[in-house]
C-alpha positions as CSV (number, residue, x, y, z in Angstrom):
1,X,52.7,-50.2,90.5
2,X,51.8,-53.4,89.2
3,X,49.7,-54.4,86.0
4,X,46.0,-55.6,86.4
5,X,45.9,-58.9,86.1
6,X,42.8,-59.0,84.3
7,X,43.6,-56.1,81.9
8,X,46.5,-58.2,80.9
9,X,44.6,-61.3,80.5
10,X,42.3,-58.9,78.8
11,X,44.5,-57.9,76.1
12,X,45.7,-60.9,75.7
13,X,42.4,-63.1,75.3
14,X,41.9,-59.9,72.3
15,X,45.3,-60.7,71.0
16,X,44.4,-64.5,70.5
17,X,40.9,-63.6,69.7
18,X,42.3,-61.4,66.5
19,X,44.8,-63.0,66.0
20,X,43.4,-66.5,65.4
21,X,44.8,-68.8,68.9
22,X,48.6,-67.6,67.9
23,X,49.9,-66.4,71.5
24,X,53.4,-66.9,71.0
25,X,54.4,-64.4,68.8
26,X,52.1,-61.8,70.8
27,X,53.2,-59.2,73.4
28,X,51.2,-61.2,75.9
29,X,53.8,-64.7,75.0
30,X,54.7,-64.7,79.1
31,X,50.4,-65.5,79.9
32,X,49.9,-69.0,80.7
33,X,47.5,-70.9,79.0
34,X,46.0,-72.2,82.1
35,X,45.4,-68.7,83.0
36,X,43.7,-67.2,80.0
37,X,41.4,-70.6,79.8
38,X,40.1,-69.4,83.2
39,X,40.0,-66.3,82.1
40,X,37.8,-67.3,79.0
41,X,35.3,-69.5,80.9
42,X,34.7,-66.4,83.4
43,X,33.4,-64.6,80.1
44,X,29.8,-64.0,79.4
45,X,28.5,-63.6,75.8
46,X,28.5,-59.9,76.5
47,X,31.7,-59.7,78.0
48,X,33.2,-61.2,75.2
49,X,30.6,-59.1,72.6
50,X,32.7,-56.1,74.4
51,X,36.1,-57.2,74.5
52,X,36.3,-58.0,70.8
53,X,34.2,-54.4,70.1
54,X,36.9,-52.8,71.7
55,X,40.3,-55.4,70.5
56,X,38.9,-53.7,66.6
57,X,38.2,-50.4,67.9
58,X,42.0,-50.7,69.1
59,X,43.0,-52.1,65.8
60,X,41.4,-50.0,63.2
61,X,42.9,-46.9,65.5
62,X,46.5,-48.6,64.8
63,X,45.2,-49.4,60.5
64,X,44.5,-45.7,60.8
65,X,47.6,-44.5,62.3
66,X,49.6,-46.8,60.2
67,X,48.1,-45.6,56.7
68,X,48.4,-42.2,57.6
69,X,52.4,-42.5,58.3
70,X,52.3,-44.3,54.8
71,X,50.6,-41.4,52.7
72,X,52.7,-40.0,50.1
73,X,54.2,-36.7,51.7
74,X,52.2,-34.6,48.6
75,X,48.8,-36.6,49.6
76,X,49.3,-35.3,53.1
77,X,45.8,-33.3,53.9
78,X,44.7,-33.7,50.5
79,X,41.5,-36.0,50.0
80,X,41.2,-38.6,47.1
81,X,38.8,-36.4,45.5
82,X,40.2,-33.2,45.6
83,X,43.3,-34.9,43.7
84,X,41.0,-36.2,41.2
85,X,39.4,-32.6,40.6
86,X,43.2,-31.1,40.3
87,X,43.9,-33.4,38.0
């Protein structure tokens, strides 16, 4: 099955988008440029609106997922303020 080609150009108008124009260091480093500049005058202010709603929906999920891997293994299903009432 192949990838849609415009949920790939998708993600990777997001990644540039959050990312600040950096595309080469992105998972999306094999999209041509001409491509994605298509892809970004096809865009509406909504569609756009949308796409970056959901590129920081995606991201805080990952901020989440990443801070909870890092929580101190005593910290694990404890809440800042129950620590503070223990204390």
């Amino acid at each position: 099955m192949r990838a849609n080609p415009l949920g790939r150009d998708a993600a990777a108008w997001i990644w540039i988008e959050l990312a600040g124009g950096v595309l080469h260091h992105s998972p999306h480093h094999t999209a041509t440029r001409t491509r994605l500049r298509t892809f970004d005058r096809t865009l509406t202010p909504e569609d756009r609106l949308l796409l970056l709603e959901h590129g920081y929906e995606v991201l805080g999920a990952v901020v989440d997922d990443v801070a909870r891997q890092h929580r101190p293994a005593a910290a694990v299903g404890v809440e800042p303020e129950d620590r503070a009432d223990a204390g």
